[in-house]
Residue frames as a rotation matrix with the C-alpha (Angstrom) as fourth column:
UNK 1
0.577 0.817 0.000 0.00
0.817 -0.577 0.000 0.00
0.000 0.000 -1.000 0.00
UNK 2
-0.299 -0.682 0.667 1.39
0.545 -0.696 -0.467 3.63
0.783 0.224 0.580 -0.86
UNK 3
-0.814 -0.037 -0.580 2.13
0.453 -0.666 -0.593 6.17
-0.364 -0.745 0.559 1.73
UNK 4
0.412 0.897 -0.163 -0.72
0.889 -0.435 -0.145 8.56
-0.201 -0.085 -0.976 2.74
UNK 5
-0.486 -0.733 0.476 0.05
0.851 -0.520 0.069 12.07
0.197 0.439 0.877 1.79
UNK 6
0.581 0.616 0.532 -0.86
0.772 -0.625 -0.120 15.83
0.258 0.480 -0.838 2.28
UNK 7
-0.538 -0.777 0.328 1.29
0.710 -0.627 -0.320 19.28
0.455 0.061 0.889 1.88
UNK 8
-0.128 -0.014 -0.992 1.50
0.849 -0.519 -0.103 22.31
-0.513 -0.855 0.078 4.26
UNK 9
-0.519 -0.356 0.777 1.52
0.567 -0.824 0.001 25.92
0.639 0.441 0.630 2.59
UNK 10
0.033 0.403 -0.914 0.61
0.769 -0.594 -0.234 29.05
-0.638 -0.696 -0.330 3.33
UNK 11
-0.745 0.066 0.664 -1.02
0.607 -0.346 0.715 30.96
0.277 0.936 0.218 0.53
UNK 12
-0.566 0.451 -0.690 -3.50
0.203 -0.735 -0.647 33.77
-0.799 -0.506 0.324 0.30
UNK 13
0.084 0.607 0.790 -6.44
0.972 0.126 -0.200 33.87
-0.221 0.785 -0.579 -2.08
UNK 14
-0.773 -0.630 -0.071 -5.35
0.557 -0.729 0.399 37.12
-0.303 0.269 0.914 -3.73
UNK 15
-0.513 0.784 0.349 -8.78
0.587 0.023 0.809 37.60
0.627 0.620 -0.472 -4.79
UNK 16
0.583 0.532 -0.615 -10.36
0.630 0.183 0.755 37.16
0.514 -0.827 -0.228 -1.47
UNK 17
-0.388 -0.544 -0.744 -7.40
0.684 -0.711 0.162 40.32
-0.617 -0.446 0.648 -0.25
UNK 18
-0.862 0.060 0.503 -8.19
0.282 -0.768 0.575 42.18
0.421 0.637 0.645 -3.43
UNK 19
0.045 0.951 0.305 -11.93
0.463 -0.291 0.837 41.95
0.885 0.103 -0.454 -2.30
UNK 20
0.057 -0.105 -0.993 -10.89
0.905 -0.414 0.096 43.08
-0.421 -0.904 0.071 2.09
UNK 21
-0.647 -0.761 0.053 -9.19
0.728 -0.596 0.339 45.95
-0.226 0.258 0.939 0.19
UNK 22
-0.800 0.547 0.248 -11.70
0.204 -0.141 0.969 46.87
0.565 0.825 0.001 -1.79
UNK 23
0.279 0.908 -0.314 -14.55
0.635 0.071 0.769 46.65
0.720 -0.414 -0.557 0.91
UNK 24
0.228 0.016 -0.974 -12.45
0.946 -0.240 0.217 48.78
-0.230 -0.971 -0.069 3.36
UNK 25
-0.845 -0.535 0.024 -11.76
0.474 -0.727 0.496 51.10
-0.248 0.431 0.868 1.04
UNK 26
-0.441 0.742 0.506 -15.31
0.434 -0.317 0.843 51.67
0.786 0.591 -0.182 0.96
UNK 27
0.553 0.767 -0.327 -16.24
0.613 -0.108 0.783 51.96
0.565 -0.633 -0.529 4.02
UNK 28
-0.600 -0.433 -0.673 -13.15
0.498 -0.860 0.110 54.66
-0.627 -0.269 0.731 4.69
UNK 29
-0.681 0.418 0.601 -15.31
0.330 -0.557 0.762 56.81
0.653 0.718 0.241 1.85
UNK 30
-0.176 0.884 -0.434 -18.23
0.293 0.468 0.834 56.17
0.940 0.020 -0.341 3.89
UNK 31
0.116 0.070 -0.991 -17.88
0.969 0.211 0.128 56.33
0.218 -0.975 -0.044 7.59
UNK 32
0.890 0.424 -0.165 -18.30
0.454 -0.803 0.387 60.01
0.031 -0.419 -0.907 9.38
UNK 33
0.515 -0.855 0.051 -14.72
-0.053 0.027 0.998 59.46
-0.855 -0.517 -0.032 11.71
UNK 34
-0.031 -0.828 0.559 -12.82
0.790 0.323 0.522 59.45
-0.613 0.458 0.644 8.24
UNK 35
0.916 0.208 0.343 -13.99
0.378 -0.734 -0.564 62.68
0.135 0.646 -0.751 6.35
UNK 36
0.821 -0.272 0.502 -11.14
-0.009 -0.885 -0.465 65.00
0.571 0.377 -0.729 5.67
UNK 37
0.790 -0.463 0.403 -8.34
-0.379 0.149 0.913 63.08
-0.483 -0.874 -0.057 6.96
UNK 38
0.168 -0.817 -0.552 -6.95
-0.958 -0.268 0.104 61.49
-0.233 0.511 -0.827 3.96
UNK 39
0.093 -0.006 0.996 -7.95
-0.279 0.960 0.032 57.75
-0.956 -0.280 0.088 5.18
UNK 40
0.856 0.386 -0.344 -7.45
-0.515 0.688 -0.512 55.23
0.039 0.615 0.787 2.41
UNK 41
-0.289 -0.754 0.590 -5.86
-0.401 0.655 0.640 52.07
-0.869 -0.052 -0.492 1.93
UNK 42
0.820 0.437 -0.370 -5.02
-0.504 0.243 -0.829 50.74
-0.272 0.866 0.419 -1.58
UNK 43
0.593 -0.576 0.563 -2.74
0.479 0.814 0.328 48.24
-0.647 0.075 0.759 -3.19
UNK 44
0.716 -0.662 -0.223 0.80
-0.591 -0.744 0.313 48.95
-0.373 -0.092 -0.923 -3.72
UNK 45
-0.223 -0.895 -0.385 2.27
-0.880 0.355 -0.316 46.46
0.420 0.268 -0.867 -5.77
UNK 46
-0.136 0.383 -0.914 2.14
0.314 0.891 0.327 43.74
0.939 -0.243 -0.242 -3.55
UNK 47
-0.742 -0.088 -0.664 1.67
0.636 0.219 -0.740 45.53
0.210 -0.972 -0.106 -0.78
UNK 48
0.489 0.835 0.254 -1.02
0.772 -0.549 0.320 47.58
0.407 0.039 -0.913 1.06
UNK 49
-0.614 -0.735 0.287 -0.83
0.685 -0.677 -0.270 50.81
0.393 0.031 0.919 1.58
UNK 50
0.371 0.800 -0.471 -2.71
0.913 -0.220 0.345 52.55
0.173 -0.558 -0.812 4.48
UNK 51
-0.836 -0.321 0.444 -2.38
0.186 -0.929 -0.321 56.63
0.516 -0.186 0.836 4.39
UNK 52
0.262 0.761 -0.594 -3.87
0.858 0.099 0.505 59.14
0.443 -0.641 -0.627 7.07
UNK 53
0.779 -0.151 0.608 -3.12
-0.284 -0.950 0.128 62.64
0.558 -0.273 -0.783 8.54
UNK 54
0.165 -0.508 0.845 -2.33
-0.945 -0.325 -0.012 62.00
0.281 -0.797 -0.534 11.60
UNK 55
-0.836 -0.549 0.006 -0.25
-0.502 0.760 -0.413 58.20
0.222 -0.349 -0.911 13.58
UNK 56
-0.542 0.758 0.363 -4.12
-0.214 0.293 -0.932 57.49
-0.813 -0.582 0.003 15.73
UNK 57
0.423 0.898 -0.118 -6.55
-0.621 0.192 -0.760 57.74
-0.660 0.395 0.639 12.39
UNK 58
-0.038 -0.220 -0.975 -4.02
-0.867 0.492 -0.077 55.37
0.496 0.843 -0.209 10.10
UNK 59
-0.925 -0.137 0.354 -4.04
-0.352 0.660 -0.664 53.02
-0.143 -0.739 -0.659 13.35
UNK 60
-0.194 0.981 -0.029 -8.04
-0.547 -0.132 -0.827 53.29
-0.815 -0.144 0.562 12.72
UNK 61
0.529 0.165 -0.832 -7.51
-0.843 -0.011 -0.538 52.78
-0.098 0.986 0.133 9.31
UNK 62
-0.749 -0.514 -0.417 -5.27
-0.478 0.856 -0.196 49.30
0.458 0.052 -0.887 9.94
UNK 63
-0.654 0.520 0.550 -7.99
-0.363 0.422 -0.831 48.36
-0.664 -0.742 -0.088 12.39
UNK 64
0.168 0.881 -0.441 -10.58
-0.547 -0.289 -0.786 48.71
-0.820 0.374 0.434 9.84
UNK 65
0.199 -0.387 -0.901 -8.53
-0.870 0.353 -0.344 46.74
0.451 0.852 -0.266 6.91
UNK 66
-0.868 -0.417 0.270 -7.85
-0.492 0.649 -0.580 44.07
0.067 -0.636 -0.769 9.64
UNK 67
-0.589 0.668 0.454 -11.15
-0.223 0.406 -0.886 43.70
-0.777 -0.623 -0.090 9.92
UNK 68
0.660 0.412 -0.628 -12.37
-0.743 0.231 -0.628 42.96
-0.113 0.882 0.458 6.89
UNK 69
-0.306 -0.361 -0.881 -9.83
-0.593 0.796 -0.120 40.30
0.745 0.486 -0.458 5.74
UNK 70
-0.821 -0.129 0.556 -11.11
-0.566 0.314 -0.762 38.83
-0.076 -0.940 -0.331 8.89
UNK 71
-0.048 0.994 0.101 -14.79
-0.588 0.054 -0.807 38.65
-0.808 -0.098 0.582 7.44
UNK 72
0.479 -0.267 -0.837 -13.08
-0.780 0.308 -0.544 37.50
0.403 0.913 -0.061 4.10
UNK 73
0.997 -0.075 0.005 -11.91
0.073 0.974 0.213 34.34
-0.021 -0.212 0.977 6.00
UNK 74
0.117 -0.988 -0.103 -7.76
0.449 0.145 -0.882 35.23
0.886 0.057 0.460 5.56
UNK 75
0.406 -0.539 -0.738 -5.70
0.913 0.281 0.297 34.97
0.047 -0.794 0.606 9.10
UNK 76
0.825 -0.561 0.063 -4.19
-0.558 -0.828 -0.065 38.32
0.089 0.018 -0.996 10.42
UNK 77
0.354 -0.878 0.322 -0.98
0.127 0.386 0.914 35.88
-0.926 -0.283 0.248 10.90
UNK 78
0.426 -0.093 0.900 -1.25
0.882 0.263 -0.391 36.27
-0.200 0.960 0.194 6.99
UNK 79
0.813 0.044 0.581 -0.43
0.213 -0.950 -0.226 40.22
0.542 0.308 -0.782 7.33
UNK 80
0.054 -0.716 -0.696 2.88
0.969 -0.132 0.210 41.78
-0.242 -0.686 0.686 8.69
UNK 81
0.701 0.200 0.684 2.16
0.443 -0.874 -0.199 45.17
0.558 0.443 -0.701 8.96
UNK 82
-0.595 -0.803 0.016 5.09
0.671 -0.508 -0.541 47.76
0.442 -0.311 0.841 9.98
UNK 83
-0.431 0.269 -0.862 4.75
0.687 -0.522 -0.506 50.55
-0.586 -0.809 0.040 12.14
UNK 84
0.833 0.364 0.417 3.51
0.553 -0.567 -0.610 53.85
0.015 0.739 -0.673 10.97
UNK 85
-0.098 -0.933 0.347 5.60
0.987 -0.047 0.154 56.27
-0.128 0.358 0.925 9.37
UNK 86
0.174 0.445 -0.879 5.63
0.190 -0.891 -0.413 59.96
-0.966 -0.095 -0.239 8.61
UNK 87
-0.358 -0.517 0.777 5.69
0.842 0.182 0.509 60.95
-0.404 0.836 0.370 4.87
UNK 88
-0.758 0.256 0.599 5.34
0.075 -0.879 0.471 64.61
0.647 0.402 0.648 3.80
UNK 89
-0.571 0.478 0.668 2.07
-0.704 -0.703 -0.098 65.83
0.423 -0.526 0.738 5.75
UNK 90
0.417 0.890 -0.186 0.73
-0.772 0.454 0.445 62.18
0.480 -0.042 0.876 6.43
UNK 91
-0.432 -0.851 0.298 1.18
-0.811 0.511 0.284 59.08
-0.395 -0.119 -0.911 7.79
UNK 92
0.014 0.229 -0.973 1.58
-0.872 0.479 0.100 55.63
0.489 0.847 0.206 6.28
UNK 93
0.122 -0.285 0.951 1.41
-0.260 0.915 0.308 51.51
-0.958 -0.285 0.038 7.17
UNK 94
-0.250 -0.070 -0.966 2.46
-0.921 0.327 0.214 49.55
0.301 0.942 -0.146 4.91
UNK 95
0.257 0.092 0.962 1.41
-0.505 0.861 0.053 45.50
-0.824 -0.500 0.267 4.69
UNK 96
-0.647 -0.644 -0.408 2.79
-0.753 0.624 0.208 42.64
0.120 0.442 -0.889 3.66
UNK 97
0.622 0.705 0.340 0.78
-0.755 0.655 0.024 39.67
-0.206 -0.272 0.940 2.75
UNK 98
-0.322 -0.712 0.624 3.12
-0.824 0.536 0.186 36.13
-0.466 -0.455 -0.759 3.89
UNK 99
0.911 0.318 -0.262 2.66
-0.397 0.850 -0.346 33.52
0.113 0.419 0.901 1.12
UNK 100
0.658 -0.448 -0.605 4.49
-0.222 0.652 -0.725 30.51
0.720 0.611 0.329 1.29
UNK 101
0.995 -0.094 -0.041 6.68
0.059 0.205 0.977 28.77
-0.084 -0.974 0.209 4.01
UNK 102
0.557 -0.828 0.067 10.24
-0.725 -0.524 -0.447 29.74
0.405 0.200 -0.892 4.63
UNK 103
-0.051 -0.898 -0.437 13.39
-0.471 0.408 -0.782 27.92
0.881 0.166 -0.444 5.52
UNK 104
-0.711 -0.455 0.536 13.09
-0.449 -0.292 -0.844 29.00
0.541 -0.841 0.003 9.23
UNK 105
0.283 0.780 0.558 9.22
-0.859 0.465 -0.215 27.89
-0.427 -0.419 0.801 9.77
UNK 106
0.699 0.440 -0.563 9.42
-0.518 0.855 0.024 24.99
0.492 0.275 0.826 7.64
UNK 107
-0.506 -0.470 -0.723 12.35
0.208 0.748 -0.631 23.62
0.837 -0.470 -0.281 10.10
UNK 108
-0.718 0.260 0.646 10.41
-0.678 -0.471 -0.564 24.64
0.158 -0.843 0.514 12.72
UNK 109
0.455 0.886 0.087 7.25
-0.887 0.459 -0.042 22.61
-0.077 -0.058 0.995 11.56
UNK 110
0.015 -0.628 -0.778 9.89
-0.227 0.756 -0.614 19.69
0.974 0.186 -0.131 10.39
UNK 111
-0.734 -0.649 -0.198 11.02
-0.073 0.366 -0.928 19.44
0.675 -0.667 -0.316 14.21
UNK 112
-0.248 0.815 0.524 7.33
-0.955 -0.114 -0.275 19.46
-0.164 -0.568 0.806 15.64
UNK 113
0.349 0.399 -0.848 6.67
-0.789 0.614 -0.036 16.78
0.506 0.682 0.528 13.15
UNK 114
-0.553 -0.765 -0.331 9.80
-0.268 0.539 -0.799 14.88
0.789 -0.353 -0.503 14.89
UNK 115
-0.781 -0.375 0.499 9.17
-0.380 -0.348 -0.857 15.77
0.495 -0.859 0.130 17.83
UNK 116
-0.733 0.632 -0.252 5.45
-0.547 -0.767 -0.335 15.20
-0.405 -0.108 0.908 18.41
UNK 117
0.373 0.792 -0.483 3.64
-0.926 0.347 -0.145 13.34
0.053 0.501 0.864 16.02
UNK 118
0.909 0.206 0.363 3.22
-0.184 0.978 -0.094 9.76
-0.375 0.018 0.927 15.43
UNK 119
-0.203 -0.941 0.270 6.84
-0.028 0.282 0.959 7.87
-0.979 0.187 -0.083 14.74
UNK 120
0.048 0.046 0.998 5.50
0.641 0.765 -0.066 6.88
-0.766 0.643 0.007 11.41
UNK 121
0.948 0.317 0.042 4.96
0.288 -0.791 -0.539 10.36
-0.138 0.523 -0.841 10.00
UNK 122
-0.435 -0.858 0.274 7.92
0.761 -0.187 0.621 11.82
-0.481 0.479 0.734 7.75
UNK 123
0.925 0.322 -0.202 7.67
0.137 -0.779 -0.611 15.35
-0.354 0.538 -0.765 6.41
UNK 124
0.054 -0.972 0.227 10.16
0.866 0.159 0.475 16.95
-0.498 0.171 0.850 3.90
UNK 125
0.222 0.177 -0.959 10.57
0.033 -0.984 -0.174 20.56
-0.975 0.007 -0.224 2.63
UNK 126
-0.354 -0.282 0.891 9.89
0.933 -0.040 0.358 21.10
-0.066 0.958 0.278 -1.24
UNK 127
-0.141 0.108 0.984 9.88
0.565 -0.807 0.169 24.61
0.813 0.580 0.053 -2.30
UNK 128
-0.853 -0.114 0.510 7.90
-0.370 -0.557 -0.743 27.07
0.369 -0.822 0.433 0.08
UNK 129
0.352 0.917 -0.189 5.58
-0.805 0.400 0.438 24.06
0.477 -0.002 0.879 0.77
UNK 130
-0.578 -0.408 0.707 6.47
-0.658 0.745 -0.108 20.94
-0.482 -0.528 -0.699 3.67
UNK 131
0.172 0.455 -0.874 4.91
-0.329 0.863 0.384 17.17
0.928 0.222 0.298 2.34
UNK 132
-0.514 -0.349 0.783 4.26
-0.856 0.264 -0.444 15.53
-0.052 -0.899 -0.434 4.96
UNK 133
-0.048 0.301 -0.952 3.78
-0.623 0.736 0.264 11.45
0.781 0.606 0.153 4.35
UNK 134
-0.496 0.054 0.867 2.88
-0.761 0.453 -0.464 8.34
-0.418 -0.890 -0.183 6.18
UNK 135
-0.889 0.342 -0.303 1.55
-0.063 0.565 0.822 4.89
0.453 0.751 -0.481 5.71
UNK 136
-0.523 0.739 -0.426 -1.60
0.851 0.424 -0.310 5.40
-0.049 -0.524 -0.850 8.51
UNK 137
-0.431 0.789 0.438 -4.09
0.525 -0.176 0.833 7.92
0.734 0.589 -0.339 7.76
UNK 138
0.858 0.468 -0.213 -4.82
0.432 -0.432 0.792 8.70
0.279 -0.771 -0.573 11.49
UNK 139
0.343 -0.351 -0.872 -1.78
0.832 -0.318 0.455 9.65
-0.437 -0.881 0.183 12.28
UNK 140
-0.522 -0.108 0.846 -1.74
0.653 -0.689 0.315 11.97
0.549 0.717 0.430 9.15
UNK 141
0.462 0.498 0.734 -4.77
-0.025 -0.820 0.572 13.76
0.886 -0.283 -0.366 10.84
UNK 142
0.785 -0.202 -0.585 -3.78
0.443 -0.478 0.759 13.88
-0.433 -0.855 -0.286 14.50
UNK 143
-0.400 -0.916 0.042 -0.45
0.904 -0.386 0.186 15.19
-0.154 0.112 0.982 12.79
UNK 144
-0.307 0.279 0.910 -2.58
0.580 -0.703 0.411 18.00
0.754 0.654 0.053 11.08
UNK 145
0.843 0.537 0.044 -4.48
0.148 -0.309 0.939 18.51
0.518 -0.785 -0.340 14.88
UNK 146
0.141 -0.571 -0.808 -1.03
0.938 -0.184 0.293 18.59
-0.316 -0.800 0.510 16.22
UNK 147
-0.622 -0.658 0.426 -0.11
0.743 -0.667 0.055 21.79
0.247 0.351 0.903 13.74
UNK 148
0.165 0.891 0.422 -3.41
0.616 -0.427 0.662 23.32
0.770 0.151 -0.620 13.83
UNK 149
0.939 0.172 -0.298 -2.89
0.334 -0.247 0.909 23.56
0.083 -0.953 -0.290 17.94
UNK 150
0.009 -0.988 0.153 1.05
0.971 -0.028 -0.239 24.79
0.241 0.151 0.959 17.50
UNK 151
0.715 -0.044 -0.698 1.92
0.098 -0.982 0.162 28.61
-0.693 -0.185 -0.697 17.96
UNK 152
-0.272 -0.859 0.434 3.51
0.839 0.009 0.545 29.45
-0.472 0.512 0.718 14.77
UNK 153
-0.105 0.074 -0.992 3.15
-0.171 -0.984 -0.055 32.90
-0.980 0.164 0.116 13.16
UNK 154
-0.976 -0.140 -0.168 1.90
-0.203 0.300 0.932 30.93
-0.081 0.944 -0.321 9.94
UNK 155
0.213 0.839 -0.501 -1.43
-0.934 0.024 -0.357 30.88
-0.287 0.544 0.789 8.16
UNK 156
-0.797 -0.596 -0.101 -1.64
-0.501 0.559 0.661 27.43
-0.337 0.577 -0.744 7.54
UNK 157
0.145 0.897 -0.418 -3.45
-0.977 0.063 -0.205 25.80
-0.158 0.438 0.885 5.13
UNK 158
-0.463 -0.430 0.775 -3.62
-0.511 0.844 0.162 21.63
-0.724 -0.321 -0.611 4.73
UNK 159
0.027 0.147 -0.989 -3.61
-0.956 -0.285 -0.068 20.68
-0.292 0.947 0.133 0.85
UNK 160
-0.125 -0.392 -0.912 -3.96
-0.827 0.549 -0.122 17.11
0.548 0.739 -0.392 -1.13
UNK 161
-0.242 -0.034 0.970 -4.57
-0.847 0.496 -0.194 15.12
-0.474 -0.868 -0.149 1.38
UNK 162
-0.277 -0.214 -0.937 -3.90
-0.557 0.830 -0.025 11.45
0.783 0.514 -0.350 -0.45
């Protein structure tokens, strides 16, 4: 019988951001507390980009963009916003949206795996994506319930499951 299978990632429906964006960007237009302040947050490349007068209403204005990818189903662990900044008469956040598993997490999740899960389970790091194989089915899932319950500053998502 062939090994069970199913890969790790951490990806972001680009859509499902375009649409957070897009809905907070209405509802800075909209809301009272944002007239004549400058509020808006719009895509920069790959990043957002959250302007405001003053340090307190772009905080408002991260709150508000937080909350929406929230309703849109995508993890704030997915976002690494930076502080604010000053830039000419405003300030700014930028965000980063975290696709894909680095070097550092994916030994990190590697040595849970070890560490943790069932003996039989065997993960290996291909790209920015972990496989993680066995020949028993349960101890695939309790392996998945072990990451799920982890503390890792990853959005993870649990793909293919063979």
């Amino acid at each position: 019988m062939a090994d069970s299978t199913f890969d790790v990632v951490s990806k972001i429906d680009k859509m499902e951001a375009d649409n957070a964006v897009n809905q907070a960007r209405k509802e800075l237009e909209q809301r009272y507390d944002f007239k004549n302040v400058g509020a808006s947050a719009e895509w920069s490349g790959e990043k957002i980009l959250l302007k405001a007068s003053t340090e307190e209403r772009v905080k408002a204005v991260l709150d508000v963009v937080q909350s929406k990818f929230v309703k849109r189903g995508i993890s704030l662990k997915s976002l690494d916003d930076g502080d604010p900044y000053p830039s000419g008469k405003e300030y700014r956040i930028e965000i980063e949206l975290k696709q894909g598993i680095d070097q550092e997490n994916a030994k990190k999740i590697g040595k849970i795996i070890r560490e943790q899960a069932p003996k039989t389970v065997k993960s290996q790091v291909q790209g920015d994506e972990l496989r993680v194989s066995s020949k028993n089915r349960d101890d695939l899932q309790a392996t998945i319930a072990l990451l799920r319950g982890s503390d890792l500053d990853l959005d993870l998502q649990f793909i293919n499951f063979r």
